[in-house]
DOVEX-949887 format. One record per residue (C-alpha): residue in three letters; x, y, z. Coordinates in nm, 3 decimals. Example, Ala and Ser with C-alpha at 12.3 -4.5 7.8 and 13.67 -1.06 7.14 Angstrom:
<recs>
   rest        c1        c2        c3
    Ala     1.230    -0.450     0.780
    Ser     1.367    -0.106     0.714
</recs>
This chain:
<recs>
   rest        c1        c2        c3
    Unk    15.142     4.814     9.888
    Unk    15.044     4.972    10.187
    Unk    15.153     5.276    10.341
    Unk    15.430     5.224    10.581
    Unk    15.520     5.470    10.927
    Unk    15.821     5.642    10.842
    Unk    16.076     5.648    11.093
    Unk    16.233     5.939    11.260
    Unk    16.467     6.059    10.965
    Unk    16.813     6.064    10.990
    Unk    16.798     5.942    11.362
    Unk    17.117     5.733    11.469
    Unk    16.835     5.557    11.711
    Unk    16.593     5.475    11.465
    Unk    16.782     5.152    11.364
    Unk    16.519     4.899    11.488
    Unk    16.258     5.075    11.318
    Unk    16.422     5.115    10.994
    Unk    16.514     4.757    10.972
    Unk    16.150     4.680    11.022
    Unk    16.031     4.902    10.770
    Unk    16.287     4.799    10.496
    Unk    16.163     4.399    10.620
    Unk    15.789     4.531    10.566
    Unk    15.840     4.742    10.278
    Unk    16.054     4.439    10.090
    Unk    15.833     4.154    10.144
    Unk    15.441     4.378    10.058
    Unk    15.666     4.421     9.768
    Unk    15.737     4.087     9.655
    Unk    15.377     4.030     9.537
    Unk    15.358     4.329     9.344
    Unk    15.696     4.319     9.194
    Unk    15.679     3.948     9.036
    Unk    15.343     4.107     8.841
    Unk    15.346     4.024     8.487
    Unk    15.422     4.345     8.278
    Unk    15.050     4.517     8.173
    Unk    15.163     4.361     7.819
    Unk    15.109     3.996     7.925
    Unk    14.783     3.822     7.976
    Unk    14.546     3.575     7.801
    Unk    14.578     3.557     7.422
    Unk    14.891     3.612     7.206
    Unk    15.030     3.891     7.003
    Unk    14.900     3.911     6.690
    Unk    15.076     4.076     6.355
    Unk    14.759     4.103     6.135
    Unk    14.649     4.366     6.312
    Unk    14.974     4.548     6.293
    Unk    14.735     4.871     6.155
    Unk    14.557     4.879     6.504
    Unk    14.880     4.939     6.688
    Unk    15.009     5.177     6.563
    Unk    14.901     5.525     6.736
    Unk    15.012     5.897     6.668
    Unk    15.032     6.102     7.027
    Unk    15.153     6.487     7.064
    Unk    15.444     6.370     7.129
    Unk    15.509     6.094     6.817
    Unk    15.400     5.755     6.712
    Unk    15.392     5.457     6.924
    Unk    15.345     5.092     6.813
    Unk    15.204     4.900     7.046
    Unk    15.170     4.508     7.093
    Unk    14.790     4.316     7.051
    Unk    14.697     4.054     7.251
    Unk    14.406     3.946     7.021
    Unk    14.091     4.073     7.252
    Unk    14.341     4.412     7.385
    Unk    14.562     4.577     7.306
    Unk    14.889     4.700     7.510
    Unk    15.112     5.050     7.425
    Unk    15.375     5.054     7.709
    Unk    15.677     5.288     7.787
    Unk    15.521     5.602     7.669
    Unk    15.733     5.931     7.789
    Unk    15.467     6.181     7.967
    Unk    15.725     6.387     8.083
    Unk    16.108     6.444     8.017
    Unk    16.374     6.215     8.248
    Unk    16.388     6.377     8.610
    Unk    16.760     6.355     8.589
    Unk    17.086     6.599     8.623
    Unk    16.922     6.944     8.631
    Unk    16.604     6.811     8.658
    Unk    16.648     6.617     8.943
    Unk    16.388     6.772     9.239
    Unk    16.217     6.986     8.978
    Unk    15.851     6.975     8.855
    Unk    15.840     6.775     8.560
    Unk    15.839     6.909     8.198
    Unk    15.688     6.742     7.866
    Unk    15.859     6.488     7.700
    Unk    16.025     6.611     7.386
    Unk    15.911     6.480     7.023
    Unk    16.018     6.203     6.878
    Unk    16.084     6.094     6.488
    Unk    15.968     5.762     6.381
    Unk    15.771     5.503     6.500
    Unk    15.871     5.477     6.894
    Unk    15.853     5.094     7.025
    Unk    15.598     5.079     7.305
    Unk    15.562     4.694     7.332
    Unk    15.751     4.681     7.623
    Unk    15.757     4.871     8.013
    Unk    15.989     5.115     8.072
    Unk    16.185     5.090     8.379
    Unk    16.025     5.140     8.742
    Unk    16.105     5.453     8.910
    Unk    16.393     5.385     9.180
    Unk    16.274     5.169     9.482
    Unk    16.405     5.157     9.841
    Unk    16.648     4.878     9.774
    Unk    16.566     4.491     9.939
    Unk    16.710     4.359    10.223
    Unk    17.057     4.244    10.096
    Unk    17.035     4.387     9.737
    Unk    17.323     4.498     9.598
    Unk    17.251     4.809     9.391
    Unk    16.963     5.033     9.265
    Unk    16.647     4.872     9.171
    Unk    16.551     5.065     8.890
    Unk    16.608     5.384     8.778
    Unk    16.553     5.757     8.745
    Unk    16.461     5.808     8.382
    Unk    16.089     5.654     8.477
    Unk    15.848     5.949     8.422
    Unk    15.625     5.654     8.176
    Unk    15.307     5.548     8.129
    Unk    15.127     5.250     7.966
    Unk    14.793     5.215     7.809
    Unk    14.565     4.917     7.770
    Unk    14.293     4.957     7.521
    Unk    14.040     4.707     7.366
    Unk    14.068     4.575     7.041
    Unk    13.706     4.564     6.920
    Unk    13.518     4.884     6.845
    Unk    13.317     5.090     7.151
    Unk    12.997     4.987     7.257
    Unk    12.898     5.335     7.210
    Unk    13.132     5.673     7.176
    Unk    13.390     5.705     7.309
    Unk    13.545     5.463     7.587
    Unk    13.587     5.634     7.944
    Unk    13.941     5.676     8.069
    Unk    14.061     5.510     8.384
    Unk    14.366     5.593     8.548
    Unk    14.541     5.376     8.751
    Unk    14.800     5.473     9.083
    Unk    14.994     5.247     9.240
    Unk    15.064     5.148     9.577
    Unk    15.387     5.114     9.779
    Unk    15.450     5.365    10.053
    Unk    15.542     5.615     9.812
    Unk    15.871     5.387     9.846
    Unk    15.804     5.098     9.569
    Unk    15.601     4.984     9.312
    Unk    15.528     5.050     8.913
    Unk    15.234     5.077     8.676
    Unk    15.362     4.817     8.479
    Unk    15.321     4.522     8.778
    Unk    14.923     4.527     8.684
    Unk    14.791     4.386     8.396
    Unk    14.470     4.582     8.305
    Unk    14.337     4.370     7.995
    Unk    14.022     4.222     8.160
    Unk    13.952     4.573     8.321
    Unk    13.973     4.741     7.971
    Unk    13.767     4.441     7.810
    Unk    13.503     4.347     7.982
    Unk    13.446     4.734     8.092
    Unk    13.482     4.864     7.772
    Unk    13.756     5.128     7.881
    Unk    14.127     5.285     7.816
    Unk    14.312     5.192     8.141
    Unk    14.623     5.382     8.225
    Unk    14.880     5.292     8.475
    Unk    15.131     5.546     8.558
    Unk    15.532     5.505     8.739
    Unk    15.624     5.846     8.937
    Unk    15.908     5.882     9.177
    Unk    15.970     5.777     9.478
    Unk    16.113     5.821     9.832
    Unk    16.392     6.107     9.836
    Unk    16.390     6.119     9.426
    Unk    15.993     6.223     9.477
    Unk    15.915     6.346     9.792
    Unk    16.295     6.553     9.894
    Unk    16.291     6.895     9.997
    Unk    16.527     7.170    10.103
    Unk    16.525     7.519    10.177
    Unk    16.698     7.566     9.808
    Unk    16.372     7.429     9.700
    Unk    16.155     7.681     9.841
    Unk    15.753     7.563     9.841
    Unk    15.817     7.291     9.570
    Unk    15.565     7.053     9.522
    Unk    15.607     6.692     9.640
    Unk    15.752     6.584     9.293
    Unk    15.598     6.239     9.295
    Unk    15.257     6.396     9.311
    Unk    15.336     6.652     9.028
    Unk    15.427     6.385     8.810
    Unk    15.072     6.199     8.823
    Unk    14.943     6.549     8.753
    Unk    15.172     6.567     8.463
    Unk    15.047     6.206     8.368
    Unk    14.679     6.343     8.386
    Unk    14.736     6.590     8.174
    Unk    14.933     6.392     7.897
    Unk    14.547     6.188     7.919
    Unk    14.391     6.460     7.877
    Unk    14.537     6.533     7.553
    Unk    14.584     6.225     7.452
    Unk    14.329     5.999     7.570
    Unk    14.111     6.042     7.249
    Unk    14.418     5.940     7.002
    Unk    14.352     5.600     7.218
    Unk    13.960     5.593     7.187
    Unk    13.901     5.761     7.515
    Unk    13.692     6.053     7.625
    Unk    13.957     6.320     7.799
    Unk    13.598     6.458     7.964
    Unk    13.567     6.111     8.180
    Unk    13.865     6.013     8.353
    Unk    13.856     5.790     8.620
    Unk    14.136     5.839     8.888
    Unk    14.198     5.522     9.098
    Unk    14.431     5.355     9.337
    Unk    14.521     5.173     9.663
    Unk    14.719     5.245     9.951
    Unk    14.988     5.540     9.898
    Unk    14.823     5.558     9.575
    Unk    14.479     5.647     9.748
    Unk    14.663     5.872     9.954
    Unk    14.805     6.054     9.647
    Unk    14.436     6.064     9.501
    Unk    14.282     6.240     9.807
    Unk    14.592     6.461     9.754
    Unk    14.449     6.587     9.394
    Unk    14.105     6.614     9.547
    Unk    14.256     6.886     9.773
    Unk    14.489     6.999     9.537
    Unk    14.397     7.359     9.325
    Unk    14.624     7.239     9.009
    Unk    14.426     6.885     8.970
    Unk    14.115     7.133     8.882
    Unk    13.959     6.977     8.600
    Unk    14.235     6.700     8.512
    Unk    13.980     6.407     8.655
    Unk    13.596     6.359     8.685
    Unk    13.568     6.064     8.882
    Unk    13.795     5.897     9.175
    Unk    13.789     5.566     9.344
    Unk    14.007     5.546     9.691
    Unk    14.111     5.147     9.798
    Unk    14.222     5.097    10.121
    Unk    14.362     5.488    10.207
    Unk    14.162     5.833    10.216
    Unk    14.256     6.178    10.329
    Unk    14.200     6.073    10.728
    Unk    14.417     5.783    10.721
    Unk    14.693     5.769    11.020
    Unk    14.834     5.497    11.222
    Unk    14.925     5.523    11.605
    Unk    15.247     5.461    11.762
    Unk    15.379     5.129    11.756
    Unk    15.107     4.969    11.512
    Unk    15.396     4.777    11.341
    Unk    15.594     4.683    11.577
    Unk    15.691     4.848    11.933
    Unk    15.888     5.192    11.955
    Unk    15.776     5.264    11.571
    Unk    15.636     5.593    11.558
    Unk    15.274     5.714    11.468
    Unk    15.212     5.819    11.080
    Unk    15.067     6.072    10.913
    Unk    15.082     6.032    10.544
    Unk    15.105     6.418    10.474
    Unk    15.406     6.649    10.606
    Unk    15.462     7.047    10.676
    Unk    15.671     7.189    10.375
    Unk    15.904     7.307    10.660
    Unk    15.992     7.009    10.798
    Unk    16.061     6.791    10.531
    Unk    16.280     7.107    10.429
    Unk    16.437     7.083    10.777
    Unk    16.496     6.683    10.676
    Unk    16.673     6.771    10.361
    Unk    16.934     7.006    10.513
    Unk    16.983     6.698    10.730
    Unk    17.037     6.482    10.422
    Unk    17.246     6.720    10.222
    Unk    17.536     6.733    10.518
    Unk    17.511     6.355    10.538
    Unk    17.577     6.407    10.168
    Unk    17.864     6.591    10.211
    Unk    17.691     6.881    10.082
    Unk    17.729     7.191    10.270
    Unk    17.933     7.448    10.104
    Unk    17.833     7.746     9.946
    Unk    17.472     7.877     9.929
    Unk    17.164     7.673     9.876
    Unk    17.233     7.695     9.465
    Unk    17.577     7.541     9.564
    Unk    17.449     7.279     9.790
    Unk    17.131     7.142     9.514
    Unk    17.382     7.149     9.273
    Unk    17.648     6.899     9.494
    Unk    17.319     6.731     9.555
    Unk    17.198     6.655     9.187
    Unk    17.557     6.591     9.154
    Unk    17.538     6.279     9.332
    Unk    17.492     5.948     9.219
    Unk    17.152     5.762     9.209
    Unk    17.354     5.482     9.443
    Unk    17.428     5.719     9.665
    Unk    17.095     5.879     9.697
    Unk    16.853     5.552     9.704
    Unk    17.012     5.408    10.033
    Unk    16.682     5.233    10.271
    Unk    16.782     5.538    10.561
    Unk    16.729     5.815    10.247
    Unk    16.404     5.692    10.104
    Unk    16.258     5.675    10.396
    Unk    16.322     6.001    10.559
    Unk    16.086     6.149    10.234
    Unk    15.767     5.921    10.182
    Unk    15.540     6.160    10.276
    Unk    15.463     6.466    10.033
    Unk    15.453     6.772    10.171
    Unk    15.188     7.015    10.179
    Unk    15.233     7.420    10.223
    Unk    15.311     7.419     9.883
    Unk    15.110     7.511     9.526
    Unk    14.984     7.128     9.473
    Unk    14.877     7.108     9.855
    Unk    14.796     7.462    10.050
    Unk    14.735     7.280    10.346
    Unk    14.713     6.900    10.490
    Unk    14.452     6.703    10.266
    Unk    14.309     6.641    10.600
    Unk    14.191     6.985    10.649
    Unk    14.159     7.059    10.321
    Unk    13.854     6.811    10.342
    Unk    13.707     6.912    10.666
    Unk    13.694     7.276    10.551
    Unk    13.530     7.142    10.247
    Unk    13.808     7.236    10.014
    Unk    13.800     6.995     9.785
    Unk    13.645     6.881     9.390
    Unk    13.314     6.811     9.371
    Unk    13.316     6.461     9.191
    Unk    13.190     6.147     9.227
    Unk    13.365     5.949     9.494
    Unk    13.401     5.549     9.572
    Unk    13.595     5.477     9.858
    Unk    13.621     5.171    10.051
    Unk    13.859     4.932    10.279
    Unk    13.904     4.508    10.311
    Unk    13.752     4.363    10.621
    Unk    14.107     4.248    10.758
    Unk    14.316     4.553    10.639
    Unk    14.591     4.541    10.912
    Unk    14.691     4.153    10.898
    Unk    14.864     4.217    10.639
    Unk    15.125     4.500    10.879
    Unk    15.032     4.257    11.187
    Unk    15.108     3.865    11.006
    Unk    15.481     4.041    10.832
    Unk    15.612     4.142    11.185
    Unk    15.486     3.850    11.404
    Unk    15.816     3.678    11.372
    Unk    16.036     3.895    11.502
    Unk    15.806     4.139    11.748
    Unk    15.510     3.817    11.858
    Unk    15.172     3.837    12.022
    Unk    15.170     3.554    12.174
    Unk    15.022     3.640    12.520
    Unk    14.721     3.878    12.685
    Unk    15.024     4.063    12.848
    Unk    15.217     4.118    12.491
    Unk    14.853     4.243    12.339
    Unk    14.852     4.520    12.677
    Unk    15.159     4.621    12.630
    Unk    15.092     4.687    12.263
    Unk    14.809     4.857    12.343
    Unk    14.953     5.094    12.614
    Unk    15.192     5.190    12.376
    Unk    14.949     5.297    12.118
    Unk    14.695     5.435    12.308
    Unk    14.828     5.522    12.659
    Unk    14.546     5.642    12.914
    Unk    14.266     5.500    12.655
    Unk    14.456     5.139    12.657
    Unk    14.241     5.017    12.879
    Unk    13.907     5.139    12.697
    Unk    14.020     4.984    12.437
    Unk    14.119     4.641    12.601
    Unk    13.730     4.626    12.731
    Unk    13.612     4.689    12.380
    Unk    13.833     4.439    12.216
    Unk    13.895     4.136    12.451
    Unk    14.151     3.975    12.351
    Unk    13.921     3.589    12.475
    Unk    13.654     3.745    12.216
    Unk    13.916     3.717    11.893
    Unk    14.114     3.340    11.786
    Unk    14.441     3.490    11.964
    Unk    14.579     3.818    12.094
    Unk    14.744     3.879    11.788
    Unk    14.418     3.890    11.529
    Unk    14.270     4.119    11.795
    Unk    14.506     4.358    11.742
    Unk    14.486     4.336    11.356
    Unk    14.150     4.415    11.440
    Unk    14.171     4.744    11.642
    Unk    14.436     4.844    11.393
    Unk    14.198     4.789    11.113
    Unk    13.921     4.965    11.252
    Unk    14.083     5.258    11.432
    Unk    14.363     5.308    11.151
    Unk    14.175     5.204    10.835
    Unk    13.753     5.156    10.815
    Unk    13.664     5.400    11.080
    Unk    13.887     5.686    10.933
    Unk    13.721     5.580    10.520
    Unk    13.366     5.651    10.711
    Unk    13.503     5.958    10.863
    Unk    13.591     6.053    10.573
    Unk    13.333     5.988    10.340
    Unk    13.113     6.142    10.592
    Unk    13.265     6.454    10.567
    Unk    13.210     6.425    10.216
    Unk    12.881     6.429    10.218
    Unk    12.853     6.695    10.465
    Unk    13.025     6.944    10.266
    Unk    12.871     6.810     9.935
    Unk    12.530     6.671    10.005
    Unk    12.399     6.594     9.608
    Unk    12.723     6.404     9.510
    Unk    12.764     6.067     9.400
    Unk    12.901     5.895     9.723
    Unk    12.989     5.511     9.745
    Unk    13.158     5.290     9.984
    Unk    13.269     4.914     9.971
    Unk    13.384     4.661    10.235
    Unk    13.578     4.389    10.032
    Unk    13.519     4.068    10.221
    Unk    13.679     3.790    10.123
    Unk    13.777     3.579    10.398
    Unk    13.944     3.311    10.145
    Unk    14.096     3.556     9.933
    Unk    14.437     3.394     9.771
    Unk    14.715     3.510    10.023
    Unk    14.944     3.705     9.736
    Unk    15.239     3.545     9.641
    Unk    15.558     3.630     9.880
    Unk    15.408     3.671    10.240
    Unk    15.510     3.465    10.464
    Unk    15.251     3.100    10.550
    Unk    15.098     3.086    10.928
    Unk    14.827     2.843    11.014
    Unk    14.775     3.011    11.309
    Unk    14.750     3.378    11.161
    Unk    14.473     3.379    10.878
    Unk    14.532     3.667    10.658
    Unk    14.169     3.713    10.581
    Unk    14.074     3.965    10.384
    Unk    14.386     4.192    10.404
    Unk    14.554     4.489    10.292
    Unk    14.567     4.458     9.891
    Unk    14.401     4.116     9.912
    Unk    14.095     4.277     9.638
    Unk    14.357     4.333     9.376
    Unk    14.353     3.971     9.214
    Unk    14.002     4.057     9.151
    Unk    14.031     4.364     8.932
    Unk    14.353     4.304     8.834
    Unk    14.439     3.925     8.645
    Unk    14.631     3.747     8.628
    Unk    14.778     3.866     8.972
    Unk    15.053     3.648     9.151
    Unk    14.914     3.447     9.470
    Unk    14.941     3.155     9.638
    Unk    14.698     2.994     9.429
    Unk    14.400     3.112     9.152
    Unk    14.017     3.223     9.216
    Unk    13.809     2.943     9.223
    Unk    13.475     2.990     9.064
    Unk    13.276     3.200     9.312
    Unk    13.589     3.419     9.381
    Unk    13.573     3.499     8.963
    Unk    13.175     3.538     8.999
    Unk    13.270     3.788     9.253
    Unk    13.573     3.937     9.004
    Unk    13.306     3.945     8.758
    Unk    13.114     4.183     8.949
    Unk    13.387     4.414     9.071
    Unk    13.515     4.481     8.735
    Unk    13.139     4.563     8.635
    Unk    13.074     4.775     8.910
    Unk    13.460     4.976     8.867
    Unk    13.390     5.024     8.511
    Unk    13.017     5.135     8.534
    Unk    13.121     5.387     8.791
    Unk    13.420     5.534     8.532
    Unk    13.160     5.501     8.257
    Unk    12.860     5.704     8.490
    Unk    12.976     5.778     8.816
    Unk    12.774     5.505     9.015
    Unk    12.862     5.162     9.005
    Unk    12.547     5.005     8.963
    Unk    12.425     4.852     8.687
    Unk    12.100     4.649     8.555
    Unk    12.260     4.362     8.627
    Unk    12.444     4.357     8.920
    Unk    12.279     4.351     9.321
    Unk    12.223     4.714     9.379
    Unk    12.488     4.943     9.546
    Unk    12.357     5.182     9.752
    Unk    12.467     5.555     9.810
    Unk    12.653     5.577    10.119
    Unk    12.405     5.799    10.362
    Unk    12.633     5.929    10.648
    Unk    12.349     6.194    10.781
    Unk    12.264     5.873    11.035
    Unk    12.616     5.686    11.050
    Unk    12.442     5.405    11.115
    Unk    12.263     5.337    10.771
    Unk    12.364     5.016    10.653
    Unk    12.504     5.159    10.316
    Unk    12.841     5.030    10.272
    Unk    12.843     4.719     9.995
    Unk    13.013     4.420    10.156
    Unk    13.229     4.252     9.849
    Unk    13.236     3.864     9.918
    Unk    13.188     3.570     9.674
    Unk    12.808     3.499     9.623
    Unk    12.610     3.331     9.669
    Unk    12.454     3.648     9.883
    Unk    12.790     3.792     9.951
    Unk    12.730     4.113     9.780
    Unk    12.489     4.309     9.959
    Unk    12.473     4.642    10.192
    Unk    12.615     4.629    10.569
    Unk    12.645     4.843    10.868
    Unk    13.014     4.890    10.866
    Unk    13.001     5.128    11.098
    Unk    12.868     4.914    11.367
    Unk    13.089     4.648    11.286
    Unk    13.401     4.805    11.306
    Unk    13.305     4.993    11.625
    Unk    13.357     5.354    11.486
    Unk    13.130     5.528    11.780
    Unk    13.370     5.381    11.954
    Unk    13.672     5.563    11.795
    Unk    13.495     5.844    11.725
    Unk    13.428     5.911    12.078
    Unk    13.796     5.849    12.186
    Unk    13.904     6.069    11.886
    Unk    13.737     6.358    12.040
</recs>
């Protein structure tokens, strides 16, 4: 799920925009959320190999469930239940346990900004769990590398659980981890009571790297290669930990989808009158926020112990209204997990040296762009101008002459596509390139997945006259399966699964995703910006090779008008 703009918080005017937001953030979700559990796949459970399941952590035993070729341990604690006096603190271990502890099932998702309509809490706060999908035959050789999964969702929705990882683990030959952490106000709040605490969401995927790290090996895994990866908000939170001093050591390899640490969206790139984003916030001001929220509350008397404690003191219902999560989706930085912005972090070369993959889908924004056509249309040159003006003011008309709307199938999929280059390709290059500039020797690769038939995912809304293309989230069928869409791969869409698995997996095995057989990947080479070293992802046959992304997305362009 893709980041979203957060609106103004706590405005009494923001009403349009949080309506659109909660309509966005509730129907990206759908997809995600009708995900079979990580436990469900191809093959059956099967009780002869009880033995195999049955794994002793720090923490306790855990039994987990086989599906003949995998095997799945789900629910595992990595860190005590954020609730009562631990609501808005870091989070601490789980405690021990006696006994065998069932893990054949999820645990609850972390609490989600509630669905147009819904009538109570959507999950719940006791979610700090992980799960971990493991293959039942022997390594190939050692010990298996680790990869660890981060979902996406604005930092408003999702779970680890929605995405099955058995074919990952499989046919790469690796422990996959997916991880919940919290979300909106439950992981992102902050108040002057706090002082510099760390966006709590973040801190728990720190926690869950560390449970890894001493566990991974109990599991077959090597706690010296760990993979991070995600998409969207869970990109964002993995550029966070690249910039972040406590992630030192906890990871050794990280893959960004579709987000990096430049990532930013101008105003009205939704709809009109919603705000730009940034995906990062000043301590102070989500502080600021939070006093805001606590006299909403009906928590203002007393000092600030007095006010966290009417705070944690409050219901879960009363916290995880749509107006509440959104005014704290964006972790803060000024803080111990993030000094400064990741942004800056990066261009003043603050960050791990590790190998990086990053990369972006051809048709990013038609995902934002196709889910608010209905109520906010395109239909005319004049609607696309006006959109533009509002984004870009003075520039609009720059922009206009580089994108025509009479060069694009309608004025509404040439706005998806300055959205998608300004907002989502352009900044990836910027980003990797200042990557490479900082840290010449490392492992650098990028990706373009480019699937213009990619199976729309189940839950967005059908329009003939809006092709979705390759859009925001569109590559997860293909490292993911089964994945809910509107219909399965055919053949050369699994070809092309084949080969993304392969190359994910070689890179958490090596740190570069080629292999011996596989069409090469080359590094990406930013010293000329213009090297044609981003690998285009599209069902064969010849749809995986290197192209100028650059060019194609016009970044001169924006990086001229950025200046």
């Amino acid at each position: 799920m893709p980041p979203t703009m957060s609106a103004p918080p706590l405005n009494p005017k923001a009403g349009l925009r949080a309506a659109l937001l909660l309509l966005l953030c509730a129907v990206a979700l759908v997809s995600i959320t009708a995900a079979p559990a990580a436990g469900a796949g191809p093959g059956s459970p099967d009780s002869r190999r009880g033995d195999r399941t049955v794994v002793r952590t720090e923490q306790g035993l855990v039994r987990g469930l086989s599906h003949g070729s995998y095997t799945t341990f789900d629910g595992i604690p990595y860190a005590a239940p954020p609730t009562g006096p631990l609501r808005w603190r870091a989070p601490v271990p789980a405690t021990a346990w006696q006994g065998v502890r069932d893990a054949t099932r999820p645990a609850e998702r972390c609490v989600q900004m509630p669905a147009p309509g819904a009538s109570g809490v959507t999950g719940s706060e006791d979610c700090l769990y992980l799960d971990v999908t493991v293959p039942t035959a022997e390594p190939a050789a050692g010990k298996r590398p680790v990869m660890v999964w981060m979902h996406g969702g604005a930092f408003l929705g999702g779970s680890g659980s929605d995405y099955n990882a058995g074919r990952l683990s499989v046919q790469g030959d690796a422990v996959v981890v997916t991880v919940n952490y919290r979300l909106g106000i439950f992981g992102y709040f902050g108040h002057p009571g706090l002082g510099a605490a760390p966006p709590f969401g973040l801190a728990d995927q720190q926690a869950a790297l560390r449970w890894v790290r001493a566990n991974a090996v109990r599991f077959g895994g090597d706690p010296r290669s760990v993979t991070l990866f995600g998409e969207s908000a869970g990109a964002l939170g993995i550029c966070a930990h690249l910039t972040s001093p406590t992630a030192a050591g906890l990871f050794q390899r990280a893959v960004l989808q579709s987000g990096s640490c430049l990532t930013s969206f101008p105003r009205g790139a939704l709809a009109p009158g919603t705000p730009a984003y940034e995906p990062f916030a000043p301590e102070a001001e989500v502080q600021m926020v939070g006093t805001r929220a606590a006299r909403q509350l009906g928590c203002t008397e007393g000092g600030n112990e007095e006010v966290l404690a009417c705070l944690r003191g409050r219901s879960t219902d009363r916290l995880a209204t749509a107006q509440l999560m959104q005014s704290f989706n964006r972790p803060a930085f000024g803080n111990g997990l993030l000094p400064e912005a990741p942004a800056r972090a990066l261009a003043s070369g603050r960050f791990h040296r590790l190998p990086v993959m990053l990369g972006t889908n051809h048709d990013e924004m038609r995902m934002f762009v196709g889910l608010s056509l209905a109520a906010f249309p395109i239909r005319t040159e004049g609607d696309y101008r006006a959109r533009l003006t509002e984004a870009f003011g003075a520039a609009a008309p720059a922009v206009e002459a580089r994108y025509r709307a009479a060069d694009h199938p309608s004025p509404a999929l040439a706005w998806a596509a300055v959205l998608t280059d300004r907002s989502f390709t352009c900044t990836t290059l910027a980003a990797g390139r200042t990557i490479a500039e900082h840290a010449p020797g490392l492992s650098l690769h990028g990706y373009e997945f480019d699937d213009p038939h990619a199976p729309v995912l189940a839950g967005l809304p059908a329009n003939p006259d809006f092709p979705y293309g390759a859009a925001h989230g569109f590559e997860m069928p293909f490292l993911f399966t089964p994945f809910p869409t509107e219909r399965p791969l055919d053949e050369a869409q699994r070809t092309l699964s084949d080969r993304m698995v392969a190359y994910w997996t070689a890179f958490a095995r090596t740190g570069n995703p080629n292999s011996t057989d596989a069409p090469p990947w080359p590094a990406l080479r930013m010293s000329s910006p213009h090297a044609p070293s981003v690998q285009s992802l599209a069902p064969e046959p010849g749809g995986i090779h290197p192209v100028d992304a650059y060019a194609t997305h016009q970044c001169s362009f924006w990086d001229r008008l950025s200046r």
